[in-house]
N, C-alpha and C positions, 0 to 999 in steps of 0.2 A: 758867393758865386752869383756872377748876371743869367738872371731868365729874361723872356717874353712870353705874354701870354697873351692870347686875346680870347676876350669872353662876349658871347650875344646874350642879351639879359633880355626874357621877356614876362611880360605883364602891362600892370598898370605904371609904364615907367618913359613917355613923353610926356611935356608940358605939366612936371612936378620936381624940375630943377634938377635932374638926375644927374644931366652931363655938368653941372656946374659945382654939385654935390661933387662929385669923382671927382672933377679936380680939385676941389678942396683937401680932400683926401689921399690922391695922389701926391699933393704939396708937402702936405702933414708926414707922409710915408717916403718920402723923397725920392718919386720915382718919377716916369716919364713915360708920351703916349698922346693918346688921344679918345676923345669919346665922341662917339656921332649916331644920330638919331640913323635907322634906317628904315626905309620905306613903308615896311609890314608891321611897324609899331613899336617894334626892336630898339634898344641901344647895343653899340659894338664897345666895347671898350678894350684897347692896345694900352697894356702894362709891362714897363719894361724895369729892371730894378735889381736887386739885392732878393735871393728867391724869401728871406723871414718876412721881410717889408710885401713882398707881391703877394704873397700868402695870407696876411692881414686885409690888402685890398679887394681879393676873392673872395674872400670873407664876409667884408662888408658890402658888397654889389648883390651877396645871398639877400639882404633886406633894404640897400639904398638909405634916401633920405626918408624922413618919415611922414612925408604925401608919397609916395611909391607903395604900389603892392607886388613886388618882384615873384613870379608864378616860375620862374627857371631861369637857372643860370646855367647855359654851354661853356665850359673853356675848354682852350686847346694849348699847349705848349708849342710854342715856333720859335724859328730860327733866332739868338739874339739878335736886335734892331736895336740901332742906336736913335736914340731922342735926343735933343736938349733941354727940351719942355714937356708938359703935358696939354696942351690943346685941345677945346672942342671946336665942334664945327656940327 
């Protein structure tokens, strides 16, 4: 079954490769989405997929790449969203 989920991660997790990390792993998990820095220090990341493979990727955004010090992950379940990619920005 297709989920979507989007998660705010925060900590130490701008300018440590996090959004580039994700999608490495989004790749590897073959899902789709996007990750974008947001204002307050945040990354958002939109997971869209297969719910075993999305569940691996919530998984890993708990600890990031390893220059990341990830202090919380939010997710929320939403409506399925269709990707063709995974995207940062």
């Amino acid at each position: 079954m297709n989920v979507s989920y989007v998660a705010q991660i925060s900590g130490k997790v701008q300018g440590v490769y996090f959004r580039a990390s994700s999608q490495q792993m989004a790749i590897e998990y073959c899902l789709s989405g996007y990750a974008h820095n947001l204002a307050n220090g945040d990354v958002e990341v939109l997971i869209c997929g297969e719910q075993s493979n999305v569940d691996k990727m919530l998984a890993w955004l708990t600890h990031g790449p390893p220059q990341a010090e990830v202090s919380q992950v939010k997710k929320k379940k939403i409506e399925w969203t269709e990707h063709n990619h995974f995207s940062i920005g």
